[in-house]
N, C-alpha and C positions, 0 to 999 in steps of 0.2 A: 563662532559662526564661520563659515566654509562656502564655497563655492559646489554645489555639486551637481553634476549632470549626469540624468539619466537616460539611457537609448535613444539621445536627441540624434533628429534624422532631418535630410534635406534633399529632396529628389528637385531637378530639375526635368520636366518634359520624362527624358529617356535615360536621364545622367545622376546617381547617386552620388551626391557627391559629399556627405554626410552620414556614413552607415551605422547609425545606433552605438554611439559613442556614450560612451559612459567612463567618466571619473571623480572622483572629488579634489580641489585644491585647496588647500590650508590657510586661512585669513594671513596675509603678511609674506607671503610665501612667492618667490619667484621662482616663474615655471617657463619653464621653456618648450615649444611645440614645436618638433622639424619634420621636416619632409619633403620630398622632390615637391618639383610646380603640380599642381592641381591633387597633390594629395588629401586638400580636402581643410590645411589651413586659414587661410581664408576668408573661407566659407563660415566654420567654424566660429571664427572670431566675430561677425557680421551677426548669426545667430544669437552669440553671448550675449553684445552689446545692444541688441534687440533692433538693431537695420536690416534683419530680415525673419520672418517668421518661420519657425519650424514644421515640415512636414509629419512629426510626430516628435513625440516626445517632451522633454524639458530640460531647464536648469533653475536652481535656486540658487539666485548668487545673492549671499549674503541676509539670506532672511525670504527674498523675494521673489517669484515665479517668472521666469520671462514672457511667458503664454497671457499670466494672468493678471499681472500687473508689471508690462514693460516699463510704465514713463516712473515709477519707482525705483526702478533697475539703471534705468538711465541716469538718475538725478547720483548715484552709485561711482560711475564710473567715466571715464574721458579714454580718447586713444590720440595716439600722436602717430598719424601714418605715416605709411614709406614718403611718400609726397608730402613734402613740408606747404602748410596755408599762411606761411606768413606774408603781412601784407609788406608789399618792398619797398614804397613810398609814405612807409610811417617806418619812426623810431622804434628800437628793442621795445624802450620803455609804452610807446605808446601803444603797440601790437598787443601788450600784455595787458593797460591797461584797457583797452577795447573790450578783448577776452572778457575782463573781469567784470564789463559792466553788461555787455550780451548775458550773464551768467547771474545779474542781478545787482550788483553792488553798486554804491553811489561813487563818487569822485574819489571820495577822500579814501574811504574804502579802497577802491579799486589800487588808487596811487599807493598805498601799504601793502597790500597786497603785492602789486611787481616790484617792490624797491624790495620785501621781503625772499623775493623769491631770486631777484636776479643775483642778492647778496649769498642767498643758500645754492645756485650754481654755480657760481663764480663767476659774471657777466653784467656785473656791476659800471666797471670801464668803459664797456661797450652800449649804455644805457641810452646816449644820443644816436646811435649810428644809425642810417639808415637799411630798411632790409636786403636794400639791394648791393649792401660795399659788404655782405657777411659773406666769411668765406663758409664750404661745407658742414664745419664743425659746427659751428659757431652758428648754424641755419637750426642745427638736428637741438641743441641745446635751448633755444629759443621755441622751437616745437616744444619738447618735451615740458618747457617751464609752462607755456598755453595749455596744454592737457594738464599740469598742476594746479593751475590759478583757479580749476572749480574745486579745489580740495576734494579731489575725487578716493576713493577707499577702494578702487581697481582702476590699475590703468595697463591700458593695453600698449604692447609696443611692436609697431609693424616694421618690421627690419631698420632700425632704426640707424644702422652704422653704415648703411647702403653706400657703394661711390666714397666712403668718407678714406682719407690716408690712415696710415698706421700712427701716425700721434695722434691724431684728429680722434680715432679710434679709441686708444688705448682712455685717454681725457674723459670720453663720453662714459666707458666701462666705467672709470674712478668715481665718475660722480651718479651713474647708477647703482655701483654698491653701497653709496651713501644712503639710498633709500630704501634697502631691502629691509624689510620688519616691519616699514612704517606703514606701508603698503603694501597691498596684494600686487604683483607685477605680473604679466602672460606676455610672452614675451615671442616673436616669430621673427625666425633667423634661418640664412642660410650657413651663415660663418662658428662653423664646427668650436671654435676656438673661441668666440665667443659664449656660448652655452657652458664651455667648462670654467669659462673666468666667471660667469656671473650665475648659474642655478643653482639652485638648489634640489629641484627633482627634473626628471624631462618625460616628455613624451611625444613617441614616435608617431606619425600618422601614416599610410601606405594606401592608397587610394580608398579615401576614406574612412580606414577605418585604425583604428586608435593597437598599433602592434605590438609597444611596449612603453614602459611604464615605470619610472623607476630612478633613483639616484645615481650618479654618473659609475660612481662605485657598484651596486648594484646591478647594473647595465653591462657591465664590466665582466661581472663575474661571472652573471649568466650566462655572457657570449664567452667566454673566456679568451678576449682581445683588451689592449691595452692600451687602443685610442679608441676615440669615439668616432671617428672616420669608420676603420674596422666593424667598430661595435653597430653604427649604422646600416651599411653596407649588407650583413649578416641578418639582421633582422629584418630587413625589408624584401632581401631575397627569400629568406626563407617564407614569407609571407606568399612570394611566388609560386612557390612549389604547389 
């Protein structure tokens, strides 16, 4: 099973900002989507996750039609946005446990569930703190465990190393390569450098619309540049012409 989208479209009023996008992504697969501000990422991602309807077209992520059956789509996937929801006046552990019972599970449940998880990101230590003594990393990581705790099979990731330092960073990269395979990961980033430590394919978006396509290698060749800075850069312009 795959995620695939076809010529889904999203006009605002006067404003395309979605132009008949079309791709498929691979069960398990992290993918990367970049683009200047309002090129249409997103947007894009709101559509997938079915928080907003599309003006034409579709995707069938993993079996399921967003058009035609969102709240199946939904039950699919979690995202962990650029703005972290953690609450600041509860524990790691109880933040997660909350999650898990909004998401349906009973007590004991829910209590296995974040003792499982905080042990699988490394955040174990930090299980009493409260959310207000976490530094930045340590915020993005407790996000990301909350969009895990519905054992979701797509999780979206909206700039997820935003503001964060370069340890802080590099830490969060090590423990999202630990998940790539297990999950479908969609991943939106501004940090060039991030995309080459962690995808697996990318794709460019340019005011809506989807310009290229392809593994960083791949990307590489086409443009015949040898960063992805370059290789961006190239493709977006030429889109201009």
């Amino acid at each position: 099973m795959e995620i695939s989208i076809n010529e889904l479209t999203k006009t605002f009023k006067d404003r395309l900002a979605v132009d008949h996008l079309s791709l498929t992504i691979r069960q398990g697969e992290f993918f990367a989507l970049l683009g200047e501000n309002g090129a249409g990422k997103t947007t894009t991602i709101k559509l997938l996750s079915c928080l907003l309807k599309p003006t034409s077209g579709d995707a069938i992520m993993l079996g399921d039609s967003i058009s035609r059956n969102p709240q199946a789509v939904k039950e699919k996937l979690n995202i962990s946005p650029q703005e972290t929801a953690i609450a600041r006046n509860l524990t790691v552990k109880e933040n997660l446990e909350f999650i898990a019972k909004i998401y349906g599970s009973d007590k004991e449940t829910a209590e296995q569930k974040a003792n499982s998880l905080m042990e699988k990101l490394g955040i174990t230590d930090r299980a009493q703190s409260k959310g207000r003594t976490l530094s930045g990393g340590l915020e993005r990581r407790v996000s990301i465990a909350m969009a895990l705790i519905s054992e979701p099979q797509i999780l979206f990731l909206d700039e997820p190393t935003v503001g964060l330092d370069v340890r802080a960073r590099l830490d969060l990269w090590e423990m999202l390569l630990e998940l790539k395979g297990h999950i479908t990961i969609i991943l939106t980033t501004h940090y060039l450098e991030e995309v080459e430590a962690l995808a697996d394919r990318i794709g460019i978006m340019h005011k809506g619309k989807l310009c290229a396509l392809g593994t960083l290698d791949e990307l590489k060749r086409q443009t015949r540049q040898n960063k992805l800075q370059d290789v961006f850069l190239q493709l977006t312009a030429e889109v201009e012409k």
